[in-house]
PDB file of N, CA, C and O in Angstrom:
ATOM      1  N   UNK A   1     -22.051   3.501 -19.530  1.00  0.00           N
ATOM      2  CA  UNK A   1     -22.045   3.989 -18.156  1.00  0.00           C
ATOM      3  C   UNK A   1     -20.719   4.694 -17.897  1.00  0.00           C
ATOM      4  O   UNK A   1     -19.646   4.090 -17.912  1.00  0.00           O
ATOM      5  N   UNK A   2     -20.820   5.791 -17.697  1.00  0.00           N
ATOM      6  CA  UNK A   2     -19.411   6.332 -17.072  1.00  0.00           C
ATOM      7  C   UNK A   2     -19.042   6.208 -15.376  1.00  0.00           C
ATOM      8  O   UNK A   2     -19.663   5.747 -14.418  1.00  0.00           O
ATOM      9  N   UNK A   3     -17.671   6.886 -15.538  1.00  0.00           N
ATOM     10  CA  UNK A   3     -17.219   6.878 -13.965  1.00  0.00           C
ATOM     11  C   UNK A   3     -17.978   6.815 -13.000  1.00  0.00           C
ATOM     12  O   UNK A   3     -18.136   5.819 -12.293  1.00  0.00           O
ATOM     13  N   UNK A   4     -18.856   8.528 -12.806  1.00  0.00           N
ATOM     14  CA  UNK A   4     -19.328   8.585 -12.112  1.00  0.00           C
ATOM     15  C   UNK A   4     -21.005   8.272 -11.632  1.00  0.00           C
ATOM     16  O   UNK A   4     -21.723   8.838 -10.807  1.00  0.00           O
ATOM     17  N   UNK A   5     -21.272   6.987 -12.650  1.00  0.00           N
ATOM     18  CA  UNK A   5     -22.310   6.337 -12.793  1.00  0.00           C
ATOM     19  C   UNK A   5     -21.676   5.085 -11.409  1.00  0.00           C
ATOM     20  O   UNK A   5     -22.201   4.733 -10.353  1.00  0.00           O
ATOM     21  N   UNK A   6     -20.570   4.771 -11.959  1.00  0.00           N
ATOM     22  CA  UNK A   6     -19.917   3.192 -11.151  1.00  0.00           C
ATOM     23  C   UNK A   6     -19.835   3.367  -9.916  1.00  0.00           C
ATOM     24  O   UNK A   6     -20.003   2.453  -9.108  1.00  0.00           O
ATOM     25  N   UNK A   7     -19.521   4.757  -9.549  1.00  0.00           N
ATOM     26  CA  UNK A   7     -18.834   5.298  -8.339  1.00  0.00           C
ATOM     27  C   UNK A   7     -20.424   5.118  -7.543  1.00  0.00           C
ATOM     28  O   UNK A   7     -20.572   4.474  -6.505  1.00  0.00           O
ATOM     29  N   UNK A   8     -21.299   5.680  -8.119  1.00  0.00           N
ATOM     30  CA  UNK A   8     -22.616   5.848  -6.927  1.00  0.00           C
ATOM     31  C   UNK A   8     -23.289   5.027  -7.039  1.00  0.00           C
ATOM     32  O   UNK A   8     -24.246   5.219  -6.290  1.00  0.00           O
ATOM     33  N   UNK A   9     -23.429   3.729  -7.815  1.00  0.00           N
ATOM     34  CA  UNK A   9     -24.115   2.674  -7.611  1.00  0.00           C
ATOM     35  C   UNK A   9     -23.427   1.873  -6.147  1.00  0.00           C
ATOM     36  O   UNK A   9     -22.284   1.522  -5.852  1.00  0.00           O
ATOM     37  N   UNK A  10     -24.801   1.799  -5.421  1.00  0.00           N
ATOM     38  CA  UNK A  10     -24.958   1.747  -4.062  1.00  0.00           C
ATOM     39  C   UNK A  10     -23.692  -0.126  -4.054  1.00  0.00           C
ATOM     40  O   UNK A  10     -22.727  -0.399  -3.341  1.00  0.00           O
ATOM     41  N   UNK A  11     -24.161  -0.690  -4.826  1.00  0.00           N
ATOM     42  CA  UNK A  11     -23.799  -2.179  -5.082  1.00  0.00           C
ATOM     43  C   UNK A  11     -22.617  -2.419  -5.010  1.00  0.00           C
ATOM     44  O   UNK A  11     -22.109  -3.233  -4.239  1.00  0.00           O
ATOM     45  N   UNK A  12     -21.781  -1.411  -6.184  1.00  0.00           N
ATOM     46  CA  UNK A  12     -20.289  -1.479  -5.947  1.00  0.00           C
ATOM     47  C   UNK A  12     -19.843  -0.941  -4.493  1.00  0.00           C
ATOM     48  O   UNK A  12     -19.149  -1.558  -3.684  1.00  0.00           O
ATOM     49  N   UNK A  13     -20.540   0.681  -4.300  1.00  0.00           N
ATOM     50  CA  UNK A  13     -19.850   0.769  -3.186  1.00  0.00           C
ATOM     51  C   UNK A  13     -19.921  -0.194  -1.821  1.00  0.00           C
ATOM     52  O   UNK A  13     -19.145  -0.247  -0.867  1.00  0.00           O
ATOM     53  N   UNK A  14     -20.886  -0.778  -2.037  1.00  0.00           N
ATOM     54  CA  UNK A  14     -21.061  -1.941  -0.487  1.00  0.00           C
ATOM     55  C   UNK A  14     -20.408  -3.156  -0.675  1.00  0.00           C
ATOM     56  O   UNK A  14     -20.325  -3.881   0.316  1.00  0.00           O
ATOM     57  N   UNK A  15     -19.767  -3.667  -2.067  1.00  0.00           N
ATOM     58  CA  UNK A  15     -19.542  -4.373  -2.181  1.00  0.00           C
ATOM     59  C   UNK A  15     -17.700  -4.155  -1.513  1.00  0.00           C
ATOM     60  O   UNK A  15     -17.046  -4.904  -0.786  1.00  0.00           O
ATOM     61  N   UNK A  16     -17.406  -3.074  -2.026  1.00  0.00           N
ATOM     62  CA  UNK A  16     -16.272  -2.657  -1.973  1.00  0.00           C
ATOM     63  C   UNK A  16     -15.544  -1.551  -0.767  1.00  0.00           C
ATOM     64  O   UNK A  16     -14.499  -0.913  -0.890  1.00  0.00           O
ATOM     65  N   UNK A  17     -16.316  -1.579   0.184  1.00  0.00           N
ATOM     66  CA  UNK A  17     -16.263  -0.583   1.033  1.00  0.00           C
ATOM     67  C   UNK A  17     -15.356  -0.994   2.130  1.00  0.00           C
ATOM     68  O   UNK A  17     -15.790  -1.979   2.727  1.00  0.00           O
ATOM     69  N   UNK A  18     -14.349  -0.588   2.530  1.00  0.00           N
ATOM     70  CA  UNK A  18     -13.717  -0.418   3.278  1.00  0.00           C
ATOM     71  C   UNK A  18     -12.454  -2.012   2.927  1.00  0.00           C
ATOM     72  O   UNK A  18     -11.923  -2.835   3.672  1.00  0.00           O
ATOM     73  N   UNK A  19     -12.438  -1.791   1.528  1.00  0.00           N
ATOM     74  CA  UNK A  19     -10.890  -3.085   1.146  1.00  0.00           C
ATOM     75  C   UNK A  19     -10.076  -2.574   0.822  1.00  0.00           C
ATOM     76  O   UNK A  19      -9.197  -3.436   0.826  1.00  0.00           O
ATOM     77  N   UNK A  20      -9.346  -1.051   0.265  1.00  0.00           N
ATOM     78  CA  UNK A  20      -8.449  -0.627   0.006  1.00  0.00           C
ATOM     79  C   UNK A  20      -7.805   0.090   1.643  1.00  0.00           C
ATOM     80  O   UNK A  20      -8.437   0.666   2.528  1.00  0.00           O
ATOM     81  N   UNK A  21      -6.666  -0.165   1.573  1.00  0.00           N
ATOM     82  CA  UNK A  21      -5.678  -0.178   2.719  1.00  0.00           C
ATOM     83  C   UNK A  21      -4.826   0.737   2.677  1.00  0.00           C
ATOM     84  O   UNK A  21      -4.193   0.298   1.716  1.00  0.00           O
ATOM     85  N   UNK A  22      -4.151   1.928   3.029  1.00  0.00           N
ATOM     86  CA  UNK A  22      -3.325   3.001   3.026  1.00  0.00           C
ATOM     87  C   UNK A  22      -2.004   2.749   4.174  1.00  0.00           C
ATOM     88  O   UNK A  22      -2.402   2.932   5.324  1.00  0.00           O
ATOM     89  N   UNK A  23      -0.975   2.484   4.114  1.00  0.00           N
ATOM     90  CA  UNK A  23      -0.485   2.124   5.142  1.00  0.00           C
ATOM     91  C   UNK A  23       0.995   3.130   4.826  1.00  0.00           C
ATOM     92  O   UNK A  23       1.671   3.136   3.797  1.00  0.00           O
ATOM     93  N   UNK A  24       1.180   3.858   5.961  1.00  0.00           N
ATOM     94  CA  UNK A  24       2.207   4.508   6.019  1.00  0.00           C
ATOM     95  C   UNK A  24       3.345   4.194   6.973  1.00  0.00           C
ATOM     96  O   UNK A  24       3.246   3.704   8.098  1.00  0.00           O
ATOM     97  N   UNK A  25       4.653   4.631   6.201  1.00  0.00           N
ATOM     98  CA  UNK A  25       5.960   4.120   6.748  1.00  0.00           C
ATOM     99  C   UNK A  25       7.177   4.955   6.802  1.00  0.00           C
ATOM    100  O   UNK A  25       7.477   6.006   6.237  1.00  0.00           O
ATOM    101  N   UNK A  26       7.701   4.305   7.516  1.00  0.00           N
ATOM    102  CA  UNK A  26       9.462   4.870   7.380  1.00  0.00           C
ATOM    103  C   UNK A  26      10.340   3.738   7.094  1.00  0.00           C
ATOM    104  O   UNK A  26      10.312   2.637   7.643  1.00  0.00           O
ATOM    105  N   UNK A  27      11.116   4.137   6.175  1.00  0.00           N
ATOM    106  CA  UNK A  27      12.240   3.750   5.520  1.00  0.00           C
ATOM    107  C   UNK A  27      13.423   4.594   5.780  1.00  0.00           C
ATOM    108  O   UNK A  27      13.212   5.589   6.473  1.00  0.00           O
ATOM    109  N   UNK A  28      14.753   4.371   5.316  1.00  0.00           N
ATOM    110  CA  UNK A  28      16.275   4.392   5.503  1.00  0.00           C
ATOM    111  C   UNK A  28      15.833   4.846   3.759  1.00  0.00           C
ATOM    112  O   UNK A  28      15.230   4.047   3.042  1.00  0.00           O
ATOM    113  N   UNK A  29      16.294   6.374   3.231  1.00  0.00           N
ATOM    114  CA  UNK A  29      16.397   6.917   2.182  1.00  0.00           C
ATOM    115  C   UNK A  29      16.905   6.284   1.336  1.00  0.00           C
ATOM    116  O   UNK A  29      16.473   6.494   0.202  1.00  0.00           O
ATOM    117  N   UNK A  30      18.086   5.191   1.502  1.00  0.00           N
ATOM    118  CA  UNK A  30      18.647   4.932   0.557  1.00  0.00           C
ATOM    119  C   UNK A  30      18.347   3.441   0.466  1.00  0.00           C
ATOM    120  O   UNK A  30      19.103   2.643  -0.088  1.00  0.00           O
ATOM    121  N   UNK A  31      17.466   3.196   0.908  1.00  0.00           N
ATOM    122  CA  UNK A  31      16.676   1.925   1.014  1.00  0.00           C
ATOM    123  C   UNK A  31      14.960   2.099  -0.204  1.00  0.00           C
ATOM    124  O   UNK A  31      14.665   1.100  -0.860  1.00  0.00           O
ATOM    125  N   UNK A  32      14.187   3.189  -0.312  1.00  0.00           N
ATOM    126  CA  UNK A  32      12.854   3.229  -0.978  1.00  0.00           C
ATOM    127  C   UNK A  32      13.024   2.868  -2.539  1.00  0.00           C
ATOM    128  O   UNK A  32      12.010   2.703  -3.218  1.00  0.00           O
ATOM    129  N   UNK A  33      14.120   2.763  -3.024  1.00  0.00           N
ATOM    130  CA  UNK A  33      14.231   2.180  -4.627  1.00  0.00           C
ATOM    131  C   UNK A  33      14.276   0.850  -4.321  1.00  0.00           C
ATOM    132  O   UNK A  33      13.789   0.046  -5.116  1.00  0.00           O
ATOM    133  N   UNK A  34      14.708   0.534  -3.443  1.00  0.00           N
ATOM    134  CA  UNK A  34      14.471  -1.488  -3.545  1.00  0.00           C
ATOM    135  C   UNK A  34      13.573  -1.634  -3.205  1.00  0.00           C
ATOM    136  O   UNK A  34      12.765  -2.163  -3.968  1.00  0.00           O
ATOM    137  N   UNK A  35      13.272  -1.364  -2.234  1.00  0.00           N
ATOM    138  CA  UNK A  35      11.308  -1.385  -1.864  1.00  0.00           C
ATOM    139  C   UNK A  35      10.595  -1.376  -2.216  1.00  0.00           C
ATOM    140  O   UNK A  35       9.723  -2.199  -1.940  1.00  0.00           O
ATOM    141  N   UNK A  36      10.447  -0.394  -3.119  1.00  0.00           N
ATOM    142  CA  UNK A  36       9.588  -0.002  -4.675  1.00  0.00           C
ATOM    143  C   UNK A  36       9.748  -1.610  -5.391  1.00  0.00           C
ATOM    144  O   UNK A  36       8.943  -2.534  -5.271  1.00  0.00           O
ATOM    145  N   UNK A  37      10.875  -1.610  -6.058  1.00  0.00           N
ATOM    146  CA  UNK A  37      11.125  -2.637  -6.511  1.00  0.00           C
ATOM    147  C   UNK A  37      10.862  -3.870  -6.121  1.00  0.00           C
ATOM    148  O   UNK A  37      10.237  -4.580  -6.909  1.00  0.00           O
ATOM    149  N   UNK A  38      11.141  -4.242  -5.240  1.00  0.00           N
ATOM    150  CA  UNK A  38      11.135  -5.435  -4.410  1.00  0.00           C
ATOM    151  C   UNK A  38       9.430  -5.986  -4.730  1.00  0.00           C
ATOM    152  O   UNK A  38       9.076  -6.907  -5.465  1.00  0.00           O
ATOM    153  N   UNK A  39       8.567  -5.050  -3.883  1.00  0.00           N
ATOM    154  CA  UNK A  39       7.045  -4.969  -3.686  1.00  0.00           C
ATOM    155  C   UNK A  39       6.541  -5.116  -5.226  1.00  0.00           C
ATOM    156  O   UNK A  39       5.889  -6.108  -5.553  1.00  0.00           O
ATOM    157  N   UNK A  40       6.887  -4.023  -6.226  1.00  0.00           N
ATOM    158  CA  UNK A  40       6.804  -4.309  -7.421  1.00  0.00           C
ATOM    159  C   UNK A  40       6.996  -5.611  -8.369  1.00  0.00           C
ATOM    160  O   UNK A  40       6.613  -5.735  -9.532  1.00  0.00           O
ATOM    161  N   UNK A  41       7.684  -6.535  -7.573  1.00  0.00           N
ATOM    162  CA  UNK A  41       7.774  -8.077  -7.884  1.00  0.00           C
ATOM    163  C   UNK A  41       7.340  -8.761  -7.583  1.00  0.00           C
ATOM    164  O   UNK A  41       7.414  -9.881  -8.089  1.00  0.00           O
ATOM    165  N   UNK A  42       6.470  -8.387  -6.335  1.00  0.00           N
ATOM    166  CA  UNK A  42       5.052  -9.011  -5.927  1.00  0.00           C
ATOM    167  C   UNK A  42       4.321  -9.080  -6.469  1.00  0.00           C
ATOM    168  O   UNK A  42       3.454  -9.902  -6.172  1.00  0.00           O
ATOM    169  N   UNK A  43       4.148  -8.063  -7.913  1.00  0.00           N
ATOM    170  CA  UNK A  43       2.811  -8.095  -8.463  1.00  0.00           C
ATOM    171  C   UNK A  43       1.677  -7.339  -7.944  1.00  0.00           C
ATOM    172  O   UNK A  43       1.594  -6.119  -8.086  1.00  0.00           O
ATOM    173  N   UNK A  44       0.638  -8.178  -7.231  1.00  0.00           N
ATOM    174  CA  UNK A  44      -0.462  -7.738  -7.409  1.00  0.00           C
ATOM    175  C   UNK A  44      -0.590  -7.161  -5.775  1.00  0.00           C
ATOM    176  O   UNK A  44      -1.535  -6.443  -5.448  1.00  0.00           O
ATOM    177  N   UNK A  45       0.254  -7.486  -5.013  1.00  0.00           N
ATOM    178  CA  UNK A  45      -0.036  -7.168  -3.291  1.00  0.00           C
ATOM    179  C   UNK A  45      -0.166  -5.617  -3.261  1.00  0.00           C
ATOM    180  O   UNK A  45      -0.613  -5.163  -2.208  1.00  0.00           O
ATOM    181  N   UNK A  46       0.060  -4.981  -3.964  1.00  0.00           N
ATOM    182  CA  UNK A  46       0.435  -3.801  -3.333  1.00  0.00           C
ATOM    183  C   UNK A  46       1.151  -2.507  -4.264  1.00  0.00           C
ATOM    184  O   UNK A  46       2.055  -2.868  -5.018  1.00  0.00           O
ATOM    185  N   UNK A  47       0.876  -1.341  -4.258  1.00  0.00           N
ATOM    186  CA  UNK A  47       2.212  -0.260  -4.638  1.00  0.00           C
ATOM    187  C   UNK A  47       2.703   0.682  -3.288  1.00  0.00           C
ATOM    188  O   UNK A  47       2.111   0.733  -2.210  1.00  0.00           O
ATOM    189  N   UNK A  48       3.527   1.160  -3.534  1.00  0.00           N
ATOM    190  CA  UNK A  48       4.666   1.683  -2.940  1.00  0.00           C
ATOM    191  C   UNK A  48       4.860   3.120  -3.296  1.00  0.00           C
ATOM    192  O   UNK A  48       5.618   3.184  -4.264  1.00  0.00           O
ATOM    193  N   UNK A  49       4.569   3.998  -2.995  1.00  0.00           N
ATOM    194  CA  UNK A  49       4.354   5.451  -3.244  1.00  0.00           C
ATOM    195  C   UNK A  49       5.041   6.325  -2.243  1.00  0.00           C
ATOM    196  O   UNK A  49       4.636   6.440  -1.086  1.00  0.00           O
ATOM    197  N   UNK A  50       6.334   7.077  -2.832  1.00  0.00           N
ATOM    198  CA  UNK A  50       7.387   7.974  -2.217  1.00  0.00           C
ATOM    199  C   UNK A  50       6.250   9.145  -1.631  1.00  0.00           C
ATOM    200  O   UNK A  50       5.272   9.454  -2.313  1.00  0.00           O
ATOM    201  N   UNK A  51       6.463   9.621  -0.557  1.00  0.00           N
ATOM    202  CA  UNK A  51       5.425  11.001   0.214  1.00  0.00           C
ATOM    203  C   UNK A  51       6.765  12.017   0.306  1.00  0.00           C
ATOM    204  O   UNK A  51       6.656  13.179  -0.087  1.00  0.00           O
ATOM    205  N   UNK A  52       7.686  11.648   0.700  1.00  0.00           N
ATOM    206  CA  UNK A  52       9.017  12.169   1.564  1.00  0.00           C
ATOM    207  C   UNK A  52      10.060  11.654   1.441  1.00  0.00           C
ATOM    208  O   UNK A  52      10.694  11.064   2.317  1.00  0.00           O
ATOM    209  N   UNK A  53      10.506  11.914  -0.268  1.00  0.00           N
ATOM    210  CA  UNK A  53      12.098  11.318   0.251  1.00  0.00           C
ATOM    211  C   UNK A  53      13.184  11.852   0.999  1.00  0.00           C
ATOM    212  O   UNK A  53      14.129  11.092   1.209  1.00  0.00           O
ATOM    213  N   UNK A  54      13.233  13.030   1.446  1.00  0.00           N
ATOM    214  CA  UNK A  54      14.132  13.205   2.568  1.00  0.00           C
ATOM    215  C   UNK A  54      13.761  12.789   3.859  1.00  0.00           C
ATOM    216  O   UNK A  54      14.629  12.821   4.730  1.00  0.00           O
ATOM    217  N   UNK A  55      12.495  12.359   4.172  1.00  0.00           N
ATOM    218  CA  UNK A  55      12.890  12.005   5.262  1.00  0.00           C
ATOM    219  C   UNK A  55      12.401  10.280   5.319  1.00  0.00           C
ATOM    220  O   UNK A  55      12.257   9.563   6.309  1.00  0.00           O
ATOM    221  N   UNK A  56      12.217   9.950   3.818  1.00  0.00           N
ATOM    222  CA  UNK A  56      12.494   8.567   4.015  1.00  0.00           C
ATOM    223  C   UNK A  56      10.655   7.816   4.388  1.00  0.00           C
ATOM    224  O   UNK A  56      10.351   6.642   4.602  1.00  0.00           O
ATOM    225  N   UNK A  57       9.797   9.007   4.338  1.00  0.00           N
ATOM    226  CA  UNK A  57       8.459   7.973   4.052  1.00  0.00           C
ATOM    227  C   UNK A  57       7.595   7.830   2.741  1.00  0.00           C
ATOM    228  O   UNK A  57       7.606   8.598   1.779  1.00  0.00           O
ATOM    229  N   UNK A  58       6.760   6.561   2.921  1.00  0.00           N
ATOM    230  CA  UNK A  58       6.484   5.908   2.096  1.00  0.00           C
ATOM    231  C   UNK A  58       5.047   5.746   2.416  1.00  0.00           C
ATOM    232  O   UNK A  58       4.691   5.984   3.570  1.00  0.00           O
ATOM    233  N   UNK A  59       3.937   5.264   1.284  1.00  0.00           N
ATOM    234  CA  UNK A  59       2.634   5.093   1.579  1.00  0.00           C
ATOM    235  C   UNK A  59       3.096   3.241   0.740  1.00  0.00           C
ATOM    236  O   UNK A  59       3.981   3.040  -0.091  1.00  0.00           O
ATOM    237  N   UNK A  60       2.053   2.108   1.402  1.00  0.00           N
ATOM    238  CA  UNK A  60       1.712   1.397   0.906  1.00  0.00           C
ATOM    239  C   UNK A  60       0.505   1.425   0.475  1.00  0.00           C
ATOM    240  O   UNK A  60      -0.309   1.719   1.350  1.00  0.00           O
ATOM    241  N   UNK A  61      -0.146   1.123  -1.096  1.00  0.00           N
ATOM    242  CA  UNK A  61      -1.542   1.201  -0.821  1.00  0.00           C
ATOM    243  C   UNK A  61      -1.552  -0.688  -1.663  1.00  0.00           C
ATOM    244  O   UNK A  61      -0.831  -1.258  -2.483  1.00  0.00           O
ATOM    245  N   UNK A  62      -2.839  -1.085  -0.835  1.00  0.00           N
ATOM    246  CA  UNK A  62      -3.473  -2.850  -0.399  1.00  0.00           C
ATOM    247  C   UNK A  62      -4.296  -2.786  -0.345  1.00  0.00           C
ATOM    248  O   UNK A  62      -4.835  -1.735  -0.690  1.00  0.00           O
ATOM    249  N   UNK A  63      -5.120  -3.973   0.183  1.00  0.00           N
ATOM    250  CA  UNK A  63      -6.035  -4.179   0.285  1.00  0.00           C
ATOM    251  C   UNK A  63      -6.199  -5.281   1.603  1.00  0.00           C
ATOM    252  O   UNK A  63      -5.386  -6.150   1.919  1.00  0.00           O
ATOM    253  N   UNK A  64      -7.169  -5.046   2.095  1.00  0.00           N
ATOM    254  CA  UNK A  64      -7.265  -5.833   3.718  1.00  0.00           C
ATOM    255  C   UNK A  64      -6.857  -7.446   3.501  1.00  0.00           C
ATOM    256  O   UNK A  64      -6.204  -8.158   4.264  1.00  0.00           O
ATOM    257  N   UNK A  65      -7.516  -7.818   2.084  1.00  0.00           N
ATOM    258  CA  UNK A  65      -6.950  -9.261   1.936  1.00  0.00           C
ATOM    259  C   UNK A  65      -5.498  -9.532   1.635  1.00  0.00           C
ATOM    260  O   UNK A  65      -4.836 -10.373   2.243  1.00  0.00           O
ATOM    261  N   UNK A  66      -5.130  -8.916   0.848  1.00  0.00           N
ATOM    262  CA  UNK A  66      -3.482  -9.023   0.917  1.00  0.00           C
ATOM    263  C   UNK A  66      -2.244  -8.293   1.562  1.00  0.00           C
ATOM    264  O   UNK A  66      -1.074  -8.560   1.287  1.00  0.00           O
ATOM    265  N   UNK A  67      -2.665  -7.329   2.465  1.00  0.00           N
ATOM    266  CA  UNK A  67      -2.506  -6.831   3.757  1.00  0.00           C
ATOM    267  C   UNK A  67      -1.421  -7.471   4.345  1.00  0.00           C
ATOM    268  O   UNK A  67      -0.250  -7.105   4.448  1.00  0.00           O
ATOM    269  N   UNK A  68      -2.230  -8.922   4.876  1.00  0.00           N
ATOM    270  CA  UNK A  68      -0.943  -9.986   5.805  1.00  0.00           C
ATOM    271  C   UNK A  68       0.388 -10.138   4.877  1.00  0.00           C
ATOM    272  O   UNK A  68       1.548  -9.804   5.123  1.00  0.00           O
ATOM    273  N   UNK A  69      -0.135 -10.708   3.813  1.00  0.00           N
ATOM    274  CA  UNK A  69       0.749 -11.592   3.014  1.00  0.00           C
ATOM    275  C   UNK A  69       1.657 -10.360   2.446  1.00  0.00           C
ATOM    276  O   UNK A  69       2.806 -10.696   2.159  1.00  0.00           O
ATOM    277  N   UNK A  70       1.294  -8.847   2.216  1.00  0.00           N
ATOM    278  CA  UNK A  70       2.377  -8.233   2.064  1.00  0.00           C
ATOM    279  C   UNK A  70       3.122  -7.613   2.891  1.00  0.00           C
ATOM    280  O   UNK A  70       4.167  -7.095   2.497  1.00  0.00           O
ATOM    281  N   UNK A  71       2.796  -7.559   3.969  1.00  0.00           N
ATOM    282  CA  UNK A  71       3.209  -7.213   5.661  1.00  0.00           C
ATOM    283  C   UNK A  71       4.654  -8.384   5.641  1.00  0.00           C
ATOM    284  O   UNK A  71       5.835  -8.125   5.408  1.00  0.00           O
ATOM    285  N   UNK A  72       4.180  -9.343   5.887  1.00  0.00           N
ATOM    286  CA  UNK A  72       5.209 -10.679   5.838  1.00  0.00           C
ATOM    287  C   UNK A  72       6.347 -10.596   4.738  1.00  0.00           C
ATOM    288  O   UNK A  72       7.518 -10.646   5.115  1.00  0.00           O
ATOM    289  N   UNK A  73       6.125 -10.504   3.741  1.00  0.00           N
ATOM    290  CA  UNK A  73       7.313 -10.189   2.430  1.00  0.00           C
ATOM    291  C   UNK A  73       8.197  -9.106   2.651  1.00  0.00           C
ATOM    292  O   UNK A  73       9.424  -9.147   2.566  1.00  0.00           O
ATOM    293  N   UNK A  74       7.280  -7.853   3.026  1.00  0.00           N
ATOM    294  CA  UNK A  74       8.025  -6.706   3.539  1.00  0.00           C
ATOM    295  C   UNK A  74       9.031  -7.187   4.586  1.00  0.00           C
ATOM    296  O   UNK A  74      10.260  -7.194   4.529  1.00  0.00           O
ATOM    297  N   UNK A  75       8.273  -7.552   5.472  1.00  0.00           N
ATOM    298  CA  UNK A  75       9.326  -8.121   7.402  1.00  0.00           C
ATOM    299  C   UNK A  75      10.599  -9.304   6.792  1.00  0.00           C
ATOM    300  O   UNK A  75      11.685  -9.328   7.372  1.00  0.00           O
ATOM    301  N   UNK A  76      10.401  -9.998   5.906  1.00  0.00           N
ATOM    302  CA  UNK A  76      11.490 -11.145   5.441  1.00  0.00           C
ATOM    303  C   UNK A  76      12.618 -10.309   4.550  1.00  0.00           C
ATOM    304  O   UNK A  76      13.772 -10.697   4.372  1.00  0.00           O
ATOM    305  N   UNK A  77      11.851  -8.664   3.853  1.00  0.00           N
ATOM    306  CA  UNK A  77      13.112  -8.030   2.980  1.00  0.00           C
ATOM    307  C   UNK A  77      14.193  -7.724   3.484  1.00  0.00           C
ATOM    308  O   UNK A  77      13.862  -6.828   4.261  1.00  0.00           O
ATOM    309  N   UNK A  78      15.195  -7.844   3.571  1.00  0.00           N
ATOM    310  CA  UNK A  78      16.570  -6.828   4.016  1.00  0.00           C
ATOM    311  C   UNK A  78      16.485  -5.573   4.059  1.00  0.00           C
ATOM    312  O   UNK A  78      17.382  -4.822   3.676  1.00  0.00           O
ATOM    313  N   UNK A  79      15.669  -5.301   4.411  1.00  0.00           N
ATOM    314  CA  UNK A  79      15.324  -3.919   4.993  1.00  0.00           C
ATOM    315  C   UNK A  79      14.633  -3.827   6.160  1.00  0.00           C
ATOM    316  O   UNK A  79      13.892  -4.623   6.737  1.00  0.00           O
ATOM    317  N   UNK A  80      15.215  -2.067   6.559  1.00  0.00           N
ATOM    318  CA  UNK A  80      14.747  -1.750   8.115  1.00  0.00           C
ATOM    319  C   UNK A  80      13.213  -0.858   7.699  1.00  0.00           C
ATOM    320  O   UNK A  80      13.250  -0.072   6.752  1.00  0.00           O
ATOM    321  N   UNK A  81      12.346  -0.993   8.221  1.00  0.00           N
ATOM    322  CA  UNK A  81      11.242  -0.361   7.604  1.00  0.00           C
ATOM    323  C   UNK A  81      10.119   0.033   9.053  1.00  0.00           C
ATOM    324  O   UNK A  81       9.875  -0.941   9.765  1.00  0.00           O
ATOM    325  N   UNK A  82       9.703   0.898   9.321  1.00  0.00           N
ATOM    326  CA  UNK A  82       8.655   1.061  10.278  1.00  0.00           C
ATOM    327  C   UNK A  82       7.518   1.660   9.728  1.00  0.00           C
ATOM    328  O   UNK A  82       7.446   2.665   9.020  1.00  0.00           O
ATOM    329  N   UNK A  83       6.037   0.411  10.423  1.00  0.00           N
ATOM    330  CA  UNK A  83       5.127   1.161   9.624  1.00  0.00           C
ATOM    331  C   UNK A  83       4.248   2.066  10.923  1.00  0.00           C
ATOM    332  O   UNK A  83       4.107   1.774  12.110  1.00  0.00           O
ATOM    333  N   UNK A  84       3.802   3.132  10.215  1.00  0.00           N
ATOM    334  CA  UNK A  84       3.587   3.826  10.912  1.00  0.00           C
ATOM    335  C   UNK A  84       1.953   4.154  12.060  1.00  0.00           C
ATOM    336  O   UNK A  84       1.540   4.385  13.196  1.00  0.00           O
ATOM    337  N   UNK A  85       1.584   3.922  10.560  1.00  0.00           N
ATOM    338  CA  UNK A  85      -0.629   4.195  10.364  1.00  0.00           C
ATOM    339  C   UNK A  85      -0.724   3.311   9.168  1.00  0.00           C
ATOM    340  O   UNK A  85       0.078   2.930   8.315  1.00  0.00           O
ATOM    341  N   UNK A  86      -2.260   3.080   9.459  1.00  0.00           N
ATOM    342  CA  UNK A  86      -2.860   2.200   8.957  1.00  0.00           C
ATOM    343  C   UNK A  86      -4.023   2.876   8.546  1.00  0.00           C
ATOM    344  O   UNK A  86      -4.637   3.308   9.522  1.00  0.00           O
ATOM    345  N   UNK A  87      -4.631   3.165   7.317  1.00  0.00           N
ATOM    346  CA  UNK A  87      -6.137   3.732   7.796  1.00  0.00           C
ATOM    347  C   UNK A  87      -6.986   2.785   6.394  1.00  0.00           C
ATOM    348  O   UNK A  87      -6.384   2.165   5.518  1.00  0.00           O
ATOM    349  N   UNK A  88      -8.260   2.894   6.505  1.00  0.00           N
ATOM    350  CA  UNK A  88      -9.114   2.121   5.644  1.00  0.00           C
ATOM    351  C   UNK A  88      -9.548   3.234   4.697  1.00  0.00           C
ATOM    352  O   UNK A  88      -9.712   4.358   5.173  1.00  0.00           O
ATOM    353  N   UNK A  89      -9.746   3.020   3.404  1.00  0.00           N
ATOM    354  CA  UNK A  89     -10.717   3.785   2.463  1.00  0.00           C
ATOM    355  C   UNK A  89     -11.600   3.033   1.926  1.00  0.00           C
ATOM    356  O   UNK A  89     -12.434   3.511   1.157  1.00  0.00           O
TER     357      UNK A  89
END
């Protein structure tokens, strides 16, 4: 079965529809390498994807279940961070 066999079976997509999480932010420029990092030591919550490093934003991409729990890790980091949007895929 290839890709685009997986992609249009009705099953996965209902199974899976609307759990990946896009969450966009602002960061302090000289702050997005620990962030990266930081989140990256979480493991499995989440990646951290530069959009704008001059002006310092960031995409999180999650999932609705680990969402909270990486929301919370983020808010406890030593960092100033604002998130911006939220959208579902």
């Amino acid at each position: 079965m290839n890709n685009l066999e997986v992609h249009n079976d009705p099953q996965v997509n209902s199974k899976h529809t609307n759990t990946d999480l896009i969450i966009k932010a602002h960061i302090n420029r000289s702050e997005i390498q620990i962030l990266c990092k930081l989140v990256e030591g979480l493991g499995h919550l989440g990646i951290v994807t530069t959009t704008n490093k001059e002006l310092g934003e960031v995409m999180l991409q999650t999932t609705k279940d680990c969402w909270p729990e990486l929301k919370k890790a983020i808010e406890n980091m030593p960092l100033e961070i604002e998130f911006l949007q939220c959208s579902e895929h």
